[in-house]
SEKOL-704603 format. One record per residue (C-alpha): residue number from 0; x, y, z. Coordinates in pm, 1 decimal, always signed. Layout:
REM SEKOL-704603
    k         x         y         z
  NUM         X         Y         Z
...
//
This chain:
REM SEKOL-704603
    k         x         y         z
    0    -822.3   -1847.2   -2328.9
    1    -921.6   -2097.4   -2089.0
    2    -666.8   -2178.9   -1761.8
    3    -664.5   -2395.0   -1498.1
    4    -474.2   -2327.2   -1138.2
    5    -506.9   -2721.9   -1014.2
    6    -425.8   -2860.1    -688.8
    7    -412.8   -2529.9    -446.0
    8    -485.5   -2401.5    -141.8
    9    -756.7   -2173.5    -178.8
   10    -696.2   -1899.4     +84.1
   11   -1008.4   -1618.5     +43.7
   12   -1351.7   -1501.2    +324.9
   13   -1177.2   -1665.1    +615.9
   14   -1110.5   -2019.3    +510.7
   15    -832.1   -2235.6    +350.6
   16   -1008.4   -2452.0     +99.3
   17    -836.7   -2735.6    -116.0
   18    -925.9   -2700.9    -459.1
   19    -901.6   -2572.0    -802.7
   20    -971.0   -2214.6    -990.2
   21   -1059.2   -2227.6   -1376.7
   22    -992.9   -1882.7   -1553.6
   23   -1211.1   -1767.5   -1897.3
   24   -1002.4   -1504.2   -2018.6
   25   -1032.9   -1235.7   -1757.3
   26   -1250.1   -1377.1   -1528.0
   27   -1316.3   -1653.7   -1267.9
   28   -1541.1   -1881.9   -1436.3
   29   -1508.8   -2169.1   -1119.9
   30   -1385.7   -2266.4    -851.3
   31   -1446.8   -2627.8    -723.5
   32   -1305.2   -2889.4    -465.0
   33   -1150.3   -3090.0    -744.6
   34    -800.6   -3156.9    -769.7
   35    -823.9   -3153.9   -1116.5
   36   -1126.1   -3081.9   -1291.5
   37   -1239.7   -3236.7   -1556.5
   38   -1222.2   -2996.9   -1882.3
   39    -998.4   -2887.6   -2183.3
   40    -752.0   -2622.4   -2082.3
   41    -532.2   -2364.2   -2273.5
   42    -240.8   -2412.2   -1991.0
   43    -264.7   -2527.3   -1633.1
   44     -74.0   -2444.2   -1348.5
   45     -10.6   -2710.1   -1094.0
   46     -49.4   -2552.6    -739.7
   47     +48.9   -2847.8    -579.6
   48    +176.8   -2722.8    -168.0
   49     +92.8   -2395.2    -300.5
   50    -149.8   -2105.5    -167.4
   51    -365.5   -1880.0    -351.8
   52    -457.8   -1536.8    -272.2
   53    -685.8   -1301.4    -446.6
   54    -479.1   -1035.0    -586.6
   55    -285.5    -782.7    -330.8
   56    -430.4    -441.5    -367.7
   57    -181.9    -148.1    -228.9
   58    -399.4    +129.3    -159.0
   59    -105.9    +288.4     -64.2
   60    +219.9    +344.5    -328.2
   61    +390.4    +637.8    -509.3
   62    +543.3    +535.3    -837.0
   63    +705.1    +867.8    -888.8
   64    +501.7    +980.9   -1219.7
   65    +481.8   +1248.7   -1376.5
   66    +776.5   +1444.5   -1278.6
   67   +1020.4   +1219.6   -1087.6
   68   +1074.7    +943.7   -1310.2
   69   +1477.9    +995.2   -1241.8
   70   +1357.3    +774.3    -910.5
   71   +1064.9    +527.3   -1087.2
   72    +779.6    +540.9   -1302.2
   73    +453.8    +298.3   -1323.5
   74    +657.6     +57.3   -1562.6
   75    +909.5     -16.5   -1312.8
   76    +733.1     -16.8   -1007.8
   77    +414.3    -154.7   -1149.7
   78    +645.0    -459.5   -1242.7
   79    +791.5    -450.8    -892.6
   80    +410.4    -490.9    -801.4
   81    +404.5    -830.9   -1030.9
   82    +677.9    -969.7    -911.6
   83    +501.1    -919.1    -506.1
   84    +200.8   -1050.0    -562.5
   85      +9.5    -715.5    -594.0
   86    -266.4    -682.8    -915.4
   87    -421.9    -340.3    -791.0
   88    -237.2     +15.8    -697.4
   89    -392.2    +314.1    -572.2
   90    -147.9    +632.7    -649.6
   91     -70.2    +918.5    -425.5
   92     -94.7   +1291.0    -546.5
   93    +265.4   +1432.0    -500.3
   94    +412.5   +1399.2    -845.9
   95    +480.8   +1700.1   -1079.5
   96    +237.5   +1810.2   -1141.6
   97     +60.9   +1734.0    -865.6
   98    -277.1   +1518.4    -922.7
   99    -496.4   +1795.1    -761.8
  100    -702.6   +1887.8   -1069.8
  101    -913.5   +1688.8   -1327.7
  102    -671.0   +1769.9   -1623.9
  103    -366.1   +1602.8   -1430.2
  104    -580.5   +1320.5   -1274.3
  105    -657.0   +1260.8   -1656.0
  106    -260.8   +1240.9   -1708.1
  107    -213.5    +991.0   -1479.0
  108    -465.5    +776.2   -1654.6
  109    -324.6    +811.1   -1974.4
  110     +33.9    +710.3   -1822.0
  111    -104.4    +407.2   -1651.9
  112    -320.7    +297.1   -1962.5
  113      -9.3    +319.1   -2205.2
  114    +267.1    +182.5   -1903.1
  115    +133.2      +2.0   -1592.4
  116    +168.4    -386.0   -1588.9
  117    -120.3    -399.8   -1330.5
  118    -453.0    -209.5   -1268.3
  119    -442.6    +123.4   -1119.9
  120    -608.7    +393.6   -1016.4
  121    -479.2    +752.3    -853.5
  122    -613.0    +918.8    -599.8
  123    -686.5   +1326.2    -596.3
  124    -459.2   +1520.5    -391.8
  125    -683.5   +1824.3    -151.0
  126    -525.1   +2158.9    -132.9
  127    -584.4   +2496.5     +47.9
  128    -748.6   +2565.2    -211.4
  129    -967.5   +2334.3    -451.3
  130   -1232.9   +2185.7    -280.1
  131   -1445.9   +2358.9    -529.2
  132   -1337.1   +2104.4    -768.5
  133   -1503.4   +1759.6    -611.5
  134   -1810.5   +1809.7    -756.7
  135   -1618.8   +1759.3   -1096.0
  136   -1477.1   +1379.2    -990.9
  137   -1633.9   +1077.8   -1117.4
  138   -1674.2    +897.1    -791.8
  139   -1665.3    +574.6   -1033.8
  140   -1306.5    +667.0   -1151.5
  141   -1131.9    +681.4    -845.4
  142   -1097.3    +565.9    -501.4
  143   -1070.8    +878.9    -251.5
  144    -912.7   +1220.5    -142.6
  145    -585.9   +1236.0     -19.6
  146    -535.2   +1475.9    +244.6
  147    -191.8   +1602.8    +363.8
  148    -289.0   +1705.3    +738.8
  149    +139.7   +1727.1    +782.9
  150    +430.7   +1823.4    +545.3
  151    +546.8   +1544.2    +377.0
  152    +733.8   +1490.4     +31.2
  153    +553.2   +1740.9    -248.4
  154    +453.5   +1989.1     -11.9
  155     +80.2   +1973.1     -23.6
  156     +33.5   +2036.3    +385.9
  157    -378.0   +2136.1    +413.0
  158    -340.8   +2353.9    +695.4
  159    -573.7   +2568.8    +743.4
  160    -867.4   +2545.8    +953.2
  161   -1138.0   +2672.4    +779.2
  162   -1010.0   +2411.8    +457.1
  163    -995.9   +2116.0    +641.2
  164   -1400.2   +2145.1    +771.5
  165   -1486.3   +2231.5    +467.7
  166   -1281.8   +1900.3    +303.7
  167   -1430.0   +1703.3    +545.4
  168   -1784.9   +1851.3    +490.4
  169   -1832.6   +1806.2    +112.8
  170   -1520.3   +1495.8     +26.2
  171   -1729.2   +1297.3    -208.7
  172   -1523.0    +987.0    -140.5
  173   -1365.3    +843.4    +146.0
  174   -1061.9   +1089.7    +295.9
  175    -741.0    +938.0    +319.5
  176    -498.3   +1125.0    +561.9
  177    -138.4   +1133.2    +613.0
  178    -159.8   +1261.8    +993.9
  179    +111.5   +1478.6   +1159.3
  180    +132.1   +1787.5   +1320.2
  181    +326.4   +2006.9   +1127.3
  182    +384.9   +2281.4   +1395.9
  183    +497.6   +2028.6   +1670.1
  184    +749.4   +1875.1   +1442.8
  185    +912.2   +2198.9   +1337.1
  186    +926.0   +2267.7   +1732.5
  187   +1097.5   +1951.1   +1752.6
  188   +1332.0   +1994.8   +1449.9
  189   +1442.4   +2340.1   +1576.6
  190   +1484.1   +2189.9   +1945.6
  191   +1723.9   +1887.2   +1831.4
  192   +1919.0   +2113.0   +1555.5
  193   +1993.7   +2345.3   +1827.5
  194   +2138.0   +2094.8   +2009.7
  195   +2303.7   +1858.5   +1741.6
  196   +2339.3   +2039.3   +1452.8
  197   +2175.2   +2154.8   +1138.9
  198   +2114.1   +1773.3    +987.4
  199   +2077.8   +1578.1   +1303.5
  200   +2174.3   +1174.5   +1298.2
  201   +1859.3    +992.5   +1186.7
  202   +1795.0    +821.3   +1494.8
  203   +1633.2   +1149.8   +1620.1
  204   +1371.1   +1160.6   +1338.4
  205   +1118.8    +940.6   +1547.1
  206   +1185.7   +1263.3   +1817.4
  207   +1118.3   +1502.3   +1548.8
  208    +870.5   +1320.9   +1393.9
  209    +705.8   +1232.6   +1712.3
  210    +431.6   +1065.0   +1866.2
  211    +303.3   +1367.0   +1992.8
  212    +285.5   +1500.8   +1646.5
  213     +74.9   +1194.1   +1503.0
  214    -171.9   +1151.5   +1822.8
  215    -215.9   +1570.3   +1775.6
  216    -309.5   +1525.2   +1385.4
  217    -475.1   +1182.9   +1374.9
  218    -714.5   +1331.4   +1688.1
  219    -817.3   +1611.6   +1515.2
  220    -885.8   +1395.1   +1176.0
  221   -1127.4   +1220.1   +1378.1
  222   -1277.0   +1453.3   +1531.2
  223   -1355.9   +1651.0   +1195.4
  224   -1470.6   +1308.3   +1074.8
  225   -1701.5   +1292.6   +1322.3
  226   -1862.3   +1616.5   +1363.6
  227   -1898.3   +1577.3    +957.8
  228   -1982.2   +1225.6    +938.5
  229   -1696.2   +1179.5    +637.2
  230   -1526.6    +840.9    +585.8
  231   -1201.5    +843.2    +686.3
  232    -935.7    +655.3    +643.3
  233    -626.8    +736.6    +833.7
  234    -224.6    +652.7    +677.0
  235     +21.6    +452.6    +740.2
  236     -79.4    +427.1   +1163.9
  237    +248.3    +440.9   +1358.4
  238    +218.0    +481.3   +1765.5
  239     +24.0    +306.0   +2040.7
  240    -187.4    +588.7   +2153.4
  241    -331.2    +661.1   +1811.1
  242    -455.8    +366.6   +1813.6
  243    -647.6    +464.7   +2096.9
  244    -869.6    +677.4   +1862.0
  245    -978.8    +381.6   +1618.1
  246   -1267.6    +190.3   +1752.0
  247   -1273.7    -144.1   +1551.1
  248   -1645.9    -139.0   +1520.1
  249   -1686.0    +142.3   +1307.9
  250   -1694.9    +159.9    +998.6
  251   -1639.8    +525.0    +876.5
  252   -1325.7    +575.0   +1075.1
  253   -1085.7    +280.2    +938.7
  254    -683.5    +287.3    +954.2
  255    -360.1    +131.2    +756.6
  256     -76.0      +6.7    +886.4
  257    +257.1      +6.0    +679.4
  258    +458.4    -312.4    +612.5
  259    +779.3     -86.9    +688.5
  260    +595.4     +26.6   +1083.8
  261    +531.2    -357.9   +1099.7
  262    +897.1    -494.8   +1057.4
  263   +1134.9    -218.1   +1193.6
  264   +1205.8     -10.7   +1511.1
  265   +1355.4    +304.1   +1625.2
  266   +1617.3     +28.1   +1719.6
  267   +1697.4     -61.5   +1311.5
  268   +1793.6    +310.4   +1258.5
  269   +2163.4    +184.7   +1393.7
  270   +2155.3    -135.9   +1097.2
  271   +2006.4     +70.1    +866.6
  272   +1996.1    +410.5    +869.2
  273   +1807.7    +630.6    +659.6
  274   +1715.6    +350.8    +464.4
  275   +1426.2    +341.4    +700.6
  276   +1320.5    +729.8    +758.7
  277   +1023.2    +741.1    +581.0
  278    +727.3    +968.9    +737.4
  279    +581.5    +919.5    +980.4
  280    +847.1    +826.5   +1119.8
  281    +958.6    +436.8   +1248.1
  282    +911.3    +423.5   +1626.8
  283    +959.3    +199.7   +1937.6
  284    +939.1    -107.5   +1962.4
  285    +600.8    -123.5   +2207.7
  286    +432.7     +82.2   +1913.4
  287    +530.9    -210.2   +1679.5
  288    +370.5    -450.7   +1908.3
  289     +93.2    -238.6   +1934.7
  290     +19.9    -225.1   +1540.4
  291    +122.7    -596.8   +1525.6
  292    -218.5    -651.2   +1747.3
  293    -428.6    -439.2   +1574.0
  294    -392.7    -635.6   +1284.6
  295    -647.6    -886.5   +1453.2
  296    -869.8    -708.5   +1651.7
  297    -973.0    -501.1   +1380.1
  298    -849.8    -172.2   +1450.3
  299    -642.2    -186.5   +1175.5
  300    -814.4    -218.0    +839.8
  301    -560.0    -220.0    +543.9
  302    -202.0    -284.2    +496.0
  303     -41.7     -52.8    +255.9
  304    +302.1     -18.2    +141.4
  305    +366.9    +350.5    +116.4
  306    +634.6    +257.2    -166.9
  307    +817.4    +569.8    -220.1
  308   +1136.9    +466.3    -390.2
  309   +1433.9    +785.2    -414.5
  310   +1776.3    +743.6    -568.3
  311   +2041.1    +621.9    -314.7
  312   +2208.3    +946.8    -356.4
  313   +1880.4   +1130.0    -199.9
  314   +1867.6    +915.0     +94.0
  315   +2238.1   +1075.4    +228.7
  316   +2253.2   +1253.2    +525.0
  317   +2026.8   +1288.0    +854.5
  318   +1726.2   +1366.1    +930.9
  319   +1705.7   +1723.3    +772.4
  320   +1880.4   +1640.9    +451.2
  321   +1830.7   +1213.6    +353.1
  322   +1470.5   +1173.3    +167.1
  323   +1222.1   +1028.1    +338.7
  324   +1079.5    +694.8    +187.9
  325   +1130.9    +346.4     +62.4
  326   +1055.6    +100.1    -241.6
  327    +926.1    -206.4     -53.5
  328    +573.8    -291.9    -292.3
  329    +768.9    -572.0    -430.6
  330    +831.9    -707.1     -46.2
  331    +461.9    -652.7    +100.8
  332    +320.5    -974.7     +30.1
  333    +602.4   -1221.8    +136.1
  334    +679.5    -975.9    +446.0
  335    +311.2   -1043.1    +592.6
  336    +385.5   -1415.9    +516.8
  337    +672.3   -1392.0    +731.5
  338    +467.8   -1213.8   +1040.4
  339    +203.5   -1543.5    +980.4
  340    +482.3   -1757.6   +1060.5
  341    +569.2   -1531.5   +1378.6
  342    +237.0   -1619.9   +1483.8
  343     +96.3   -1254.2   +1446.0
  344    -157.3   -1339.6   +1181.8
  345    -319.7   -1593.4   +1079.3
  346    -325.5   -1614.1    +617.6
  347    -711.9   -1572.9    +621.7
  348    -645.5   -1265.1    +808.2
  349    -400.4   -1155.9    +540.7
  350    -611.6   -1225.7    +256.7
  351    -897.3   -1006.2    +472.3
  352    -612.0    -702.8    +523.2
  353    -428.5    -714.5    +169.7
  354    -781.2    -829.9     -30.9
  355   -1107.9    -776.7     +87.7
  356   -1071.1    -486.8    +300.3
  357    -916.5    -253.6     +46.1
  358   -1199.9    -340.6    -219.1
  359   -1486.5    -304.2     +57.1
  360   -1350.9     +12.5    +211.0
  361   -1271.4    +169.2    -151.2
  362   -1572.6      +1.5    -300.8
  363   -1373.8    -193.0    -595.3
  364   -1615.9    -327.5    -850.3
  365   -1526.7    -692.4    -921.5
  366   -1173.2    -738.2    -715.7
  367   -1038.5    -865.4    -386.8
  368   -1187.4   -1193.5    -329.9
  369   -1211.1   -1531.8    -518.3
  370   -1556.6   -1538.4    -654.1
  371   -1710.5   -1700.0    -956.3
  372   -1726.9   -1415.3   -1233.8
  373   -1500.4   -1187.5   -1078.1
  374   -1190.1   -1065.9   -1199.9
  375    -919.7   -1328.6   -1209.0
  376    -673.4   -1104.8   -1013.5
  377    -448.5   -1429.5    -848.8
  378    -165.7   -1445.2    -669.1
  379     +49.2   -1824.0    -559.5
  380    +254.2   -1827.7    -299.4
  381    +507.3   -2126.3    -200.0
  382    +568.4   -2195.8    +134.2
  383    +960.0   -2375.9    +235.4
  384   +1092.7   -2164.0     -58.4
  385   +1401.7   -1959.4     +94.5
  386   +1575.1   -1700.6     -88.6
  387   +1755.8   -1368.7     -29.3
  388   +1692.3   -1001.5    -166.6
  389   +1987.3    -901.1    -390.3
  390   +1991.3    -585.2    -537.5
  391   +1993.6    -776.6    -905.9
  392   +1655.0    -907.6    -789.7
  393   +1496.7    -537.7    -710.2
  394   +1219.0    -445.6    -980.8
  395   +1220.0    -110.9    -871.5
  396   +1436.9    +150.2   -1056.8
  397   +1618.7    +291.5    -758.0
  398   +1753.6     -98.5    -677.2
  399   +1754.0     -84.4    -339.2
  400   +1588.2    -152.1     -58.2
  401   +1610.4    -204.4    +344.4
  402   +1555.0    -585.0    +301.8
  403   +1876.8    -622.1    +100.0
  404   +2010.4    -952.1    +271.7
  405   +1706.1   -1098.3    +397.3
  406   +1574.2   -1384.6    +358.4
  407   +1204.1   -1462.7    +298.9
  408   +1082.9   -1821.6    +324.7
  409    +774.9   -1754.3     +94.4
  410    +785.5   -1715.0    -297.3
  411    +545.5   -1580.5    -540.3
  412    +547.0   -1828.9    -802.0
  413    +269.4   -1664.0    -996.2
  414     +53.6   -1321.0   -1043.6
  415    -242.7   -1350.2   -1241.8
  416    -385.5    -983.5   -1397.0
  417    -751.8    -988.2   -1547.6
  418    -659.0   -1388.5   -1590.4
  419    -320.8   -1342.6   -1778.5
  420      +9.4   -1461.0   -1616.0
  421    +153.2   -1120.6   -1589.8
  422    +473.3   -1272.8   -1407.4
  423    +509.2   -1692.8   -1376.8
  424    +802.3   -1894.9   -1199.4
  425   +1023.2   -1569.0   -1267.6
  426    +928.3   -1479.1   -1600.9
  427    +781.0   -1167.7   -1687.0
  428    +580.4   -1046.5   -1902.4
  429    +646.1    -708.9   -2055.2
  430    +365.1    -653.3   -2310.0
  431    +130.5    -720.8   -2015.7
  432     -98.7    -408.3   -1962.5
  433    -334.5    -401.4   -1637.7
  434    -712.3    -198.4   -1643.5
  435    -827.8    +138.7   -1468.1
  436   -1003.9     +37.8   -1148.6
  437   -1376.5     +56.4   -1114.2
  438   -1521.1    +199.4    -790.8
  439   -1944.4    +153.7    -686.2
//
């Protein structure tokens, strides 16, 4: 199968190019300054005012399987990922059973293989107690360790001392760490319930959930990092002074951002609720602007989603009882777009954030950047192109989402997986299956 994307905006290594791609069944086979090259083609696209983006990789998303697939599973929210933009997911640990052995790392694969609409990968959850195991991962299989250094949803808090040195001491892959200190934050629960109750209004889960409890958590991750010389790679960034820690010139010590920390405040918990308590927690708005300017000085690396979709039932209450998470992988993409027109970002830096960085931090064989005879993961966007997110819109099983009633200006008109038009001017393709991820 032979396809031609004609007449785009090329946007990939820090330039916007006019020009043309030509796909050869899964792969990039050229890429020339030709509006329309000459050639016999199987099915062109016209990319005429269009942009094109290597494929979005979330290094970031949990798709709820096995064990939760009341909330989503990788069919749904892979095809949420289609409809964004996004070719490439990397899968947290907390499902049931959690991914922290080989034999349930293995059942992931097998789910993905039979369901996902993109390519995928999963990475393998640390405990208390099975660092023995990382001798027994194929480093080519998967993309890192996660590390719970704070409670979060599945329970899998690392706590102890002795664990976490020895994590950081023999990790095999790069460590990627949700950061929060859990003592400080059940100081702070049992401080506000005193006061306001046993399930406090959510607007007090940033002062739960506080900075003091990230800067605590993310220092110490860095300092183990450090003294160990591991490659870290710290979660979903939230608060001015962490940022503080991350010096944009190095290389092993690299952090992510999350598209929900980059579009809301402590402020949106009055609009929106608990539609936005997700952990770490959302904070102020001079932490906002602080993350919104690390996204070009280099101190933050990667934009990740942290999808985490729940049923609209789980997300009742306050701060002790509503879930904490949100779908928003089918969002990512056009959300960034939207910051570009703010002025935050420029597109090239996009494509660097969302495409290249993930591959070169993760070391993804043959993704994240528009080369000749790499993996024709594509994604076209269309500027000018308003339209509003209605639940009958939302891929994701739980159907909602905080950006119900917003309007984006950008559209993606097409995702290309392994060179096949996975989802195309709306339509979808369900028989579409995406490929385990290759790591160097």
């Amino acid at each position: 199968m032979k396809r031609l994307i004609k007449n785009a905006i090329i946007v990939n290594e820090g330039l916007q190019k006019a020009g043309s791609i030509v796909i050869a069944d899964d792969r990039i086979a050229e890429i020339t300054a030709s509006i329309t090259p000459h050639g016999t083609y199987d099915e062109t696209v016209d990319a005429t005012g269009c942009f094109v983006f290597p494929g979005i990789i979330d290094s970031h998303v949990h798709f709820r399987e096995p064990g939760l697939t009341h909330k989503a599973d990788m069919e749904s929210e892979s095809r949420a990922a289609a409809y964004g933009g996004v070719t490439s997911f990397f899968d947290m640990p907390n499902t049931q059973p959690q991914t922290t052995t080989p034999e349930a790392l293995e059942e992931k694969f097998a789910l993905a293989a039979a369901k996902s609409h993109v390519n995928y990968s999963f990475f393998f959850g640390a405990t208390n107690e099975n660092a023995s195991l990382f001798p027994r991962l194929d480093t080519h299989r998967i993309p890192g360790i996660k590390l719970f250094m704070g409670s979060s949803t599945g329970n899998m808090l690392v706590d102890r001392r002795e664990t976490l040195e020895q994590i950081f001491a023999t990790a095999p892959l790069p460590i990627m760490a949700h950061c929060e200190d859990t003592g400080i934050i059940n100081q702070n629960m049992a401080r506000v319930k005193a006061e306001f109750g046993s399930d406090p209004a959510v607007g007090f889960h940033p002062v739960i959930r506080s900075e003091e409890a990230c800067y605590e958590s993310t220092r110490l991750a860095v300092e183990l990092a450090r003294r160990h010389h591991a490659r870290l790679h710290i979660a979903h960034l939230t608060t001015a002074r962490e940022l503080e820690l991350i010096d944009a010139r190095s290389a092993d010590i690299t952090a992510e951002a999350t598209i929900a920390h980059l579009m809301f405040t402590d402020r949106d918990y009055a609009r929106l609720g608990t539609l936005i308590k997700c952990n770490p927690a959302i904070k102020r708005p001079s932490d906002r602007e602080a993350l919104r300017k690390a996204l070009t000085d280099g101190r933050i690396a990667t934009i990740g989603t942290d999808h985490a979709p729940h049923l609209l039932s789980e997300k009742q209450g306050g701060c002790a009882r509503a879930a904490s998470g949100m779908p928003m992988i089918q969002f990512s993409l056009v959300a960034m777009l939207e910051l570009a027109d703010q002025g935050v970002l420029t597109l090239e830096r996009i494509a660097e954030l969302m495409c290249h960085n993930p591959a070169r931090l993760f070391s993804v064989n043959e993704r994240g950047f528009i080369r000749q005879g790499m993996k024709a993961d594509l994604t076209i966007v269309k500027p000018h192109a308003p339209w509003t997110v209605t639940e009958e819109c939302i891929q994701s099983r739980c159907k909602w989402s905080p950006m119900t009633g917003h309007t984006f200006d950008w559209q993606v008109t097409h995702t290309f997986c392994n060179g096949h038009p996975v989802y195309a001017e709306g339509r979808f393709d369900e028989n579409s299956r995406g490929e385990a991820i290759s790591f160097r």
